[in-house]
C-alpha positions as CSV (number, residue, x, y, z in Angstrom):
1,X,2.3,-64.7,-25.9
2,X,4.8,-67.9,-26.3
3,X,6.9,-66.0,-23.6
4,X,4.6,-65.4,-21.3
5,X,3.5,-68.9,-21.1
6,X,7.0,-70.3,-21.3
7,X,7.8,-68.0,-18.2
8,X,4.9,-68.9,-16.5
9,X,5.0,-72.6,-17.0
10,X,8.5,-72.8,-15.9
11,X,7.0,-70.6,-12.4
12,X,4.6,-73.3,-11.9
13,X,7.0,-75.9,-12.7
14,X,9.1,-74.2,-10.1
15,X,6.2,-74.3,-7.7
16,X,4.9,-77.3,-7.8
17,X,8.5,-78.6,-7.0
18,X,8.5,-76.4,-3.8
19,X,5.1,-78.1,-2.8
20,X,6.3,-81.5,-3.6
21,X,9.4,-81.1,-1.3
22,X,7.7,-79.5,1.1
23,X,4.3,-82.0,0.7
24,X,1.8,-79.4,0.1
25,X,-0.9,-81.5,-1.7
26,X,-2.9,-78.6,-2.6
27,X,0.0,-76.3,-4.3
28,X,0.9,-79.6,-5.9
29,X,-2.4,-80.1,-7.6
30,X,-3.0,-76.5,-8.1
31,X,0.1,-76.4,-10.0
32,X,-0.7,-79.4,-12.2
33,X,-4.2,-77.9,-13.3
34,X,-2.4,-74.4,-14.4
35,X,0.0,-76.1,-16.5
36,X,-2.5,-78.5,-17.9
37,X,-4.3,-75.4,-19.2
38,X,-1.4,-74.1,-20.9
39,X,-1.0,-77.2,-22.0
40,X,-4.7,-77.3,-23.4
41,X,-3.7,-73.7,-24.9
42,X,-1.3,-74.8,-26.7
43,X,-3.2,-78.1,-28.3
44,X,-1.4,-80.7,-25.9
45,X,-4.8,-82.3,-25.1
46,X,-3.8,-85.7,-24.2
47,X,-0.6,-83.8,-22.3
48,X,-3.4,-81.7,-20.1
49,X,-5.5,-84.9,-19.9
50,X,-2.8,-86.7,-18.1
51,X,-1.8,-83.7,-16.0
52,X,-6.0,-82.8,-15.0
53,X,-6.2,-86.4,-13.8
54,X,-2.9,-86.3,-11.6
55,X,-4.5,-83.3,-10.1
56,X,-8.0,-84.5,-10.0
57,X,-6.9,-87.8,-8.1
58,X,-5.4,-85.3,-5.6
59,X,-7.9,-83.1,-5.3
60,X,-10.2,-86.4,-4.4
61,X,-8.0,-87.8,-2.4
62,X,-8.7,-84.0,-0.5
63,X,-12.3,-84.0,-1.0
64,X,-12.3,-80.6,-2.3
65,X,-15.1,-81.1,-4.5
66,X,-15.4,-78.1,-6.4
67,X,-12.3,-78.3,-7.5
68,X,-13.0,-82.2,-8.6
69,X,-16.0,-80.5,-11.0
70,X,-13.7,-78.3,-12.5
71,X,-10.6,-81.2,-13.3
72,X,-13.8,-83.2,-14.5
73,X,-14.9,-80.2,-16.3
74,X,-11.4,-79.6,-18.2
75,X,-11.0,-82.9,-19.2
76,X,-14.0,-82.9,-21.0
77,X,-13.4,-79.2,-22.7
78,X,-10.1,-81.2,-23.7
79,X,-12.2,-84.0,-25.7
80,X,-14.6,-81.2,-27.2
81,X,-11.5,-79.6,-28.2
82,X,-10.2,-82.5,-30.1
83,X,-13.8,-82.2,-31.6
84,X,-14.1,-85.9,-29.7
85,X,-17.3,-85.6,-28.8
86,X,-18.1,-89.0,-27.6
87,X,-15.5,-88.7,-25.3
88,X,-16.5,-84.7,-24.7
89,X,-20.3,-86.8,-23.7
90,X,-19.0,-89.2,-21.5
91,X,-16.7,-86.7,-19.2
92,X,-19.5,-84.5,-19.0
93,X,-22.1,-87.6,-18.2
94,X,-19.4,-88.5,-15.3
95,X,-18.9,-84.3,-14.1
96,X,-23.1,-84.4,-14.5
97,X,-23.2,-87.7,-12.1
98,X,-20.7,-86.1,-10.0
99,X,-22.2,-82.5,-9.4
100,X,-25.3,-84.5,-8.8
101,X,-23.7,-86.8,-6.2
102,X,-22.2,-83.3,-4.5
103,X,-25.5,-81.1,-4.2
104,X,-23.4,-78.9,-7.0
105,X,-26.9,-77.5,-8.9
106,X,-24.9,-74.5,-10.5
107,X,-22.4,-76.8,-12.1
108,X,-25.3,-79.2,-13.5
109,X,-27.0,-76.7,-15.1
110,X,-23.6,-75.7,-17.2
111,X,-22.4,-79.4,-17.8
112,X,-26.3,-79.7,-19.4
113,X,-26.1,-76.7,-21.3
114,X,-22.7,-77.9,-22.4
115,X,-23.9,-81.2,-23.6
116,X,-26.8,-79.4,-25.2
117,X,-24.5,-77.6,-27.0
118,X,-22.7,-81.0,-28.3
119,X,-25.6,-82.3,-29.5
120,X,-26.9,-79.4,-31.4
121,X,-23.7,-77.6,-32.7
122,X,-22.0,-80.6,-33.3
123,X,-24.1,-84.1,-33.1
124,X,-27.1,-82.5,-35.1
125,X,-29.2,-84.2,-32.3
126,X,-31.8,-81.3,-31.8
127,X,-33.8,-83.4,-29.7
128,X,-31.8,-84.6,-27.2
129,X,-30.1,-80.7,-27.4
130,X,-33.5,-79.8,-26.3
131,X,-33.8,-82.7,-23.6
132,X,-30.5,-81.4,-21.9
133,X,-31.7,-77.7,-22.2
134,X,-35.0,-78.9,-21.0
135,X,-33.3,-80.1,-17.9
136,X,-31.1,-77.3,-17.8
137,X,-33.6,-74.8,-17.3
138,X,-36.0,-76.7,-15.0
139,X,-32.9,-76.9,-12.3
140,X,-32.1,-73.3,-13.2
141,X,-35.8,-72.0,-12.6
142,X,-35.3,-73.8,-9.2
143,X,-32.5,-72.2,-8.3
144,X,-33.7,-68.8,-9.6
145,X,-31.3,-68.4,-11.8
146,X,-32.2,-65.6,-14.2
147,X,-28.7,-65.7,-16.2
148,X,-29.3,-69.7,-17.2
149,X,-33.1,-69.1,-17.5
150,X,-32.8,-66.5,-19.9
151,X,-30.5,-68.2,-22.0
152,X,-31.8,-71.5,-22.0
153,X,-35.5,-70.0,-23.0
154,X,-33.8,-68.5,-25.8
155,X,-32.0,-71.9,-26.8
156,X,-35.2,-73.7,-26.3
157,X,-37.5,-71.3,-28.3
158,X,-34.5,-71.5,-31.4
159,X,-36.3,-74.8,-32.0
């Protein structure tokens, strides 16, 4: 496995070179976020945070907004990781006030289950577990979700 991702960093190293010569934003970025999640693999959280921020400020500077949520996304995961989980909250209360800002209902519902999750697995917050879940599953019955629905129900009715 130690290889693979030694030969497969050193690709994307490779890569994202090529794009910076050539000025290809997007391959640059796109390259940064794959080597920040071997990086995350590996344990190298504050490594992969600096490399998903390079990207994300890229991927801003493009507007490509899903691609935003998920940088937002991964920096958070790297905090939870880390078993940070103030830090974990506060990435996923800034990816929450982004996918609102963005329409991005899908990714709201999983940054609220995630935070759920914090609080309940980690915090022992039941209450504001439920709160996110709550909200969770109100925008998921909206959207007709049936995959979130049915697994915040069961969350909620754990209580």
């Amino acid at each position: 496995m130690e290889g693979q991702e030694n030969k497969a960093l050193s690709k994307f190293n490779e890569s994202m070179a090529l794009a910076g010569k050539a000025g290809f934003r997007p391959g640059v970025a796109n390259n940064l976020n794959e080597i920040a999640i071997i990086a995350t693999k590996r344990g190298e959280y504050e490594k992969a945070r600096a490399l998903f921020t390079r990207a994300l400020r890229i991927y801003r500077e493009m507007d490509w907004k899903p691609e935003v949520s998920k940088s937002l996304n991964n920096i958070a995961l790297t905090y939870l990781k880390e078993l940070n989980f103030d830090a974990a909250l506060k990435g996923y209360r800034e990816l929450l006030k982004w996918d609102e800002g963005t329409g991005n209902r899908l990714g709201e519902i999983i940054t609220l289950n995630n935070t759920g999750f914090i609080y309940d697995h980690y915090l022992g917050k039941p209450e504001e577990a439920r709160r996110s879940y709550r909200k969770a599953l109100g925008i998921a019955r909206e959207l007709r979700n049936r995959k979130y629905i049915a697994i915040l129900e069961e969350k909620l009715q754990m209580r």
